[in-house]
C-alpha positions in Angstrom: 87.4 110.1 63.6 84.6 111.0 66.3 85.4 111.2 70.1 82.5 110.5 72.8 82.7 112.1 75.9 78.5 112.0 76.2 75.3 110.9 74.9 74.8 113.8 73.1 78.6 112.9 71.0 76.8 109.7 70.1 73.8 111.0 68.7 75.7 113.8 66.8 76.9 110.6 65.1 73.8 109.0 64.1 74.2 110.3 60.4 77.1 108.2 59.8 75.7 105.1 60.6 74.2 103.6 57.2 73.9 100.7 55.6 77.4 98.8 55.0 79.1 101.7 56.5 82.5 100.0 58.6 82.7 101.0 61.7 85.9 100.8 64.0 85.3 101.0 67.8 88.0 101.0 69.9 88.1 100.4 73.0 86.0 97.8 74.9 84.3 100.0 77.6 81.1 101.4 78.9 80.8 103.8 76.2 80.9 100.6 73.8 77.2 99.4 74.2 76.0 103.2 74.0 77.5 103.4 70.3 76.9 100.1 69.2 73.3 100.4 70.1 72.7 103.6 68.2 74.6 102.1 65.0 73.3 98.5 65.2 69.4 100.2 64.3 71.0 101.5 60.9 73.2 98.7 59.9 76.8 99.2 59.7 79.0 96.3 59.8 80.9 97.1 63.1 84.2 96.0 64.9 85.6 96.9 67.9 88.9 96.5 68.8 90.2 95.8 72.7 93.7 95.4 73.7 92.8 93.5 76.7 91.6 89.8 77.2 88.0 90.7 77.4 85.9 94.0 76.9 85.3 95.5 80.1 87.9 93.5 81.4 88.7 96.9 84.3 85.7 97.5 85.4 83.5 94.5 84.9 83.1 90.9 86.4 83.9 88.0 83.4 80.4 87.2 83.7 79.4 90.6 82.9 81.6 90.8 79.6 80.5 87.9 78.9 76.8 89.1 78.7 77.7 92.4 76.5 79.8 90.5 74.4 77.1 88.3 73.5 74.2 90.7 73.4 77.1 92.8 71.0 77.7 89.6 68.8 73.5 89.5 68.3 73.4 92.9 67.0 76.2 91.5 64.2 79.3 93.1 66.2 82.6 91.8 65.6 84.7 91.5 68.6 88.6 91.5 68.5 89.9 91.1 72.0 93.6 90.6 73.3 94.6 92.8 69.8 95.4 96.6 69.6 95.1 99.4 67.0 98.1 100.2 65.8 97.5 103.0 63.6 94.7 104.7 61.5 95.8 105.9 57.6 93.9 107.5 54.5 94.0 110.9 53.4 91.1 113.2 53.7 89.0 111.0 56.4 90.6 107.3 58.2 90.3 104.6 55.0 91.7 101.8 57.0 92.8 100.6 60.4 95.8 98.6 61.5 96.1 96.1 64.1 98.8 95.0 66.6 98.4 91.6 64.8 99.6 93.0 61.7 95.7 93.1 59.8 94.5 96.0 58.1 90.7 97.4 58.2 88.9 99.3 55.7 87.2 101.5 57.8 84.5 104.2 56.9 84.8 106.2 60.4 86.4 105.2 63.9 84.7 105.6 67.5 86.9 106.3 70.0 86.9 107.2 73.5 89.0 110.3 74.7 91.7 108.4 75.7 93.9 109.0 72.4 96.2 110.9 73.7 97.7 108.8 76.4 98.7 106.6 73.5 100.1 109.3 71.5 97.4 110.0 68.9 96.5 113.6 68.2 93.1 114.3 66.7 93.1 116.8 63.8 89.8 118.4 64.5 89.5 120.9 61.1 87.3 118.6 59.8 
């Protein structure tokens, strides 16, 4: 799991990004176009996961989610809104995501904001 607290978090990521690597993202955001953009130029099929209506739904007009979630979708994004990540499993590295709904992700790596721990998620960092 990698955190993003700048640009320079994002680019320390750029390695992972590969073809038909899967991509988690969760969160829906500011710091979502700033990932996606760096991974959609290598590839990786991508989905973010937001547990409100829309993606930027606190600190954007509709109209302006609107136009990210579009310009996302063109890169090949997939966009899960109104859903919530439930809880990341594998052994060594995250293998596979799963969702409020019930589904379950495979999952190569997860992008996350630093807002983990207000949900109870603890980052084990001896990676």
């Amino acid at each position: 799991m990698l955190t993003i607290r700048s640009l320079a978090d994002i680019n320390r990521m750029t390695p992972f990004f590969k073809k038909r690597a899967r991509v988690l993202i969760g969160g829906g955001g500011y710091i979502r176009p700033e990932a996606a953009s760096v991974a959609a130029k290598s590839g990786p099929k991508i989905t973010l996961v937001e547990v409100a209506d829309r993606i930027l739904e606190r600190v954007a007009a509709p109209q302006t989610s609107g136009y990210f979630r579009a310009l996302d979708r063109s890169y090949g994004m997939e966009i899960t809104e109104g859903v919530d990540l439930s809880k990341l499993q594998g052994d060594e590295r995250v293998q596979s995501a799963q969702l409020s709904g019930g589904t379950v992700l495979d999952v190569d790596f997860v992008i996350v904001g630093t807002v983990l721990s207000l949900i109870g998620i603890s980052m084990n960092r001896n990676f």
